[in-house]
Structure formats: C-alpha cells, structure tokens
C-alpha positions as CSV (number, residue, x, y, z in Angstrom):
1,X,0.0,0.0,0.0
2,X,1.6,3.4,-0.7
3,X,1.9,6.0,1.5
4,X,0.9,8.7,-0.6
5,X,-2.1,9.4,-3.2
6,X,-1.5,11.4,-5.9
7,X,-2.5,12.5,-9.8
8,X,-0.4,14.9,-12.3
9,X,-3.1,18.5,-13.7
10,X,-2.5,19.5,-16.7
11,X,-2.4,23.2,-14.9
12,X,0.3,25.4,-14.0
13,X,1.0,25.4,-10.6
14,X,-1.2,28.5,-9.2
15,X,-4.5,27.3,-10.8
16,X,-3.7,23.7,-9.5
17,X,-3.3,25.5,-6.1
18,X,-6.9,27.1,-6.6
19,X,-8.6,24.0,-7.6
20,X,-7.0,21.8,-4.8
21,X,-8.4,24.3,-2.1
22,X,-11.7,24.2,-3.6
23,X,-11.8,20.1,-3.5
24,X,-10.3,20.0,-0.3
25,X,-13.2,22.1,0.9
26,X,-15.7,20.4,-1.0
27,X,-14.9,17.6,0.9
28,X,-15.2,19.0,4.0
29,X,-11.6,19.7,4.7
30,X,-10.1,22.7,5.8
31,X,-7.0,23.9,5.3
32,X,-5.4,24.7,8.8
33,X,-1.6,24.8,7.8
34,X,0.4,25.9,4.6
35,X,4.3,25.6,4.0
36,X,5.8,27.4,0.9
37,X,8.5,25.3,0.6
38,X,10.2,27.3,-2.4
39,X,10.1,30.4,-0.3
40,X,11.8,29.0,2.9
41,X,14.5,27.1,1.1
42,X,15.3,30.6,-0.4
43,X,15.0,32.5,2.7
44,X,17.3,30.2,4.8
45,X,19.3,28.2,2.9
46,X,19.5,30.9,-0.5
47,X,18.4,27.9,-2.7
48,X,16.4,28.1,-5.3
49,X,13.8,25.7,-5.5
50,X,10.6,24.8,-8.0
51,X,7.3,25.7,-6.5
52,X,6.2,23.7,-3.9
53,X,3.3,24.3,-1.2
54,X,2.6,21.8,1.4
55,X,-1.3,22.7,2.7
56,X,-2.5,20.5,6.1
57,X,-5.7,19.4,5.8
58,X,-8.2,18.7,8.5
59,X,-11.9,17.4,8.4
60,X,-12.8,18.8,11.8
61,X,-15.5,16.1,12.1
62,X,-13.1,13.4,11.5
63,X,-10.1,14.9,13.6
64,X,-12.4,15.0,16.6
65,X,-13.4,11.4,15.6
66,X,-10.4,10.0,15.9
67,X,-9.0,11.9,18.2
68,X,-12.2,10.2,20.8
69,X,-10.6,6.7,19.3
70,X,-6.9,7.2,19.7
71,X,-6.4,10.9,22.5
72,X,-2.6,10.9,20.7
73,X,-3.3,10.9,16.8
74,X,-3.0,14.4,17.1
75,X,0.6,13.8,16.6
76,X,-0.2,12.5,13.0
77,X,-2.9,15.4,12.1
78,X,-3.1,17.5,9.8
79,X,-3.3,15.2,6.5
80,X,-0.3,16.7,4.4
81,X,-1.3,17.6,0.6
82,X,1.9,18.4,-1.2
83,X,1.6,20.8,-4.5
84,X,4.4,20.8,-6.3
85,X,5.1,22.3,-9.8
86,X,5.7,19.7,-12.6
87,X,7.3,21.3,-15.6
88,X,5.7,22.5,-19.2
89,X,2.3,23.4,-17.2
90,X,1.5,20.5,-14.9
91,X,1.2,20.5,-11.6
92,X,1.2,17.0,-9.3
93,X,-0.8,16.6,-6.3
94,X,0.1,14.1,-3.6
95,X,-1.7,13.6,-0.4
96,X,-0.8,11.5,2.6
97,X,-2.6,8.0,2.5
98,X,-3.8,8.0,6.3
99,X,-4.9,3.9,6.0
100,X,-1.2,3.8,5.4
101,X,-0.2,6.1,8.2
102,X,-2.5,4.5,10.8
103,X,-1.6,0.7,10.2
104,X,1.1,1.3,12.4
105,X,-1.4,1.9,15.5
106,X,-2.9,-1.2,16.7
107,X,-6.5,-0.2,16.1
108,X,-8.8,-1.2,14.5
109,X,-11.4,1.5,15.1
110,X,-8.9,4.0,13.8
111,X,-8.2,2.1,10.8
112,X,-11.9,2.2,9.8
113,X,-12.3,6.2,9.9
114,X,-8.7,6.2,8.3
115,X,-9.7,4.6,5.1
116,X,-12.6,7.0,5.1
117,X,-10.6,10.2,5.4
118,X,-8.3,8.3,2.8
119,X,-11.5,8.0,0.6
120,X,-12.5,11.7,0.6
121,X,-8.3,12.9,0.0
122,X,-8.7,10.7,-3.3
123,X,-12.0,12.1,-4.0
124,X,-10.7,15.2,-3.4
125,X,-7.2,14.4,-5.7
126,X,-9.2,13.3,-8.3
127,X,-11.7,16.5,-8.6
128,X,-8.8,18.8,-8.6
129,X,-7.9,17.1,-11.4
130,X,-11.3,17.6,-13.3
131,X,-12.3,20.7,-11.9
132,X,-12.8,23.8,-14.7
133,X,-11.2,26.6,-13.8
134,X,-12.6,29.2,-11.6
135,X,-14.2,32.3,-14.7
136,X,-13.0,35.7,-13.9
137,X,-15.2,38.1,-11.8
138,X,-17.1,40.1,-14.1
C-alpha cells in the first residue's frame, strides 16, 4: 500500500493550487496549515527551488473522531497535501494515505475512519484534477 495518493493537472501550478483548495473544501476539509517550501528554502538556505506548497488538511468532524478513538493521533494530524510544480504546465498533487499512516497503530477502530478520510483525499485528488477553472469576476 503506498503511502501517498496522488495524480499529475495538466495546470500550472497557481491554478492547480486554486482547484486543490476548492476540492479539499468540497470535501469537507479545511485547510489549517500551509508551507511554501520554495520560499523557505530561499529564505534560509538561499536555494532556489521549484514551487512547492505543502497545505494540512483537517476534516474537523473526522479529527475530533479519531482523536475520541486514539487521544494521541493528534501527533499524525493534519493530513499533508503536497503541490508541487511539474514542468511544461502540470502540476502534481500528492496527499498522505492516512490507511497507510494508521496501520502502524494497533486499532482497529482507527483504521476504519482512516480509510474514510483516505477515501475523501482521493475524491478530493481526483476533482482537482477535473475541476474547470474558476471564470474571472465580471
């Protein structure tokens, strides 16, 4: 089982940011953390680097789910989405696979809402991938 899901947009990178916040939240997740990657590896190490944003993604529902299940998950949360620029207009998309994450806890509980969460990250993946671009305000 891989530890990661993930699918390639044929978008450039700032439209493929836009369209993986708007899945995310149609699928009930929030976005609670964002790295820019590109930005810190300039700022403290002076090296330039592709774009690359790292957004955390939480279902509060969920969180406080499994958090009832298993008090220290919190140490696993948020669900990582990397967005990383791919060259010639694409974009890839990789999120955590939290089934993957949580086999290493022995329960079985938490497995369950796991490969739920895991279910609406791929949903999520996957409409980022279909989703027209946002029109222009008039």
């Amino acid at each position: 089982m891989s530890y990661y899901l993930t699918r390639t947009l044929d978008a450039p990178f700032a439209e493929a940011v836009t369209r993986v916040r708007g899945a995310l939240a149609a699928e009930g997740f929030d976005v609670i953390s964002e790295i820019d990657v590109q930005a810190i590896l300039r700022a403290r190490l002076g090296v330039e680097f592709r774009p690359y944003l790292v957004l955390g993604a939480c279902d509060p529902a969920l969180a406080c789910e499994a958090l009832q299940v298993e008090p220290k998950i919190g140490a696993m949360l948020p669900c990582n989405v990397v967005i990383q620029d791919a060259g010639e207009g694409r974009t890839e998309v990789a999120a955590i696979n939290p089934l993957s994450a949580m086999l290493a806890i022995d329960n079985p509980e938490l497995h369950e809402k796991a490969a739920h969460v895991a279910e609406k990250l791929r949903n999520a993946v996957q409409r980022a991938c279909v989703a027209a671009p946002a029109s222009p305000a008039a």
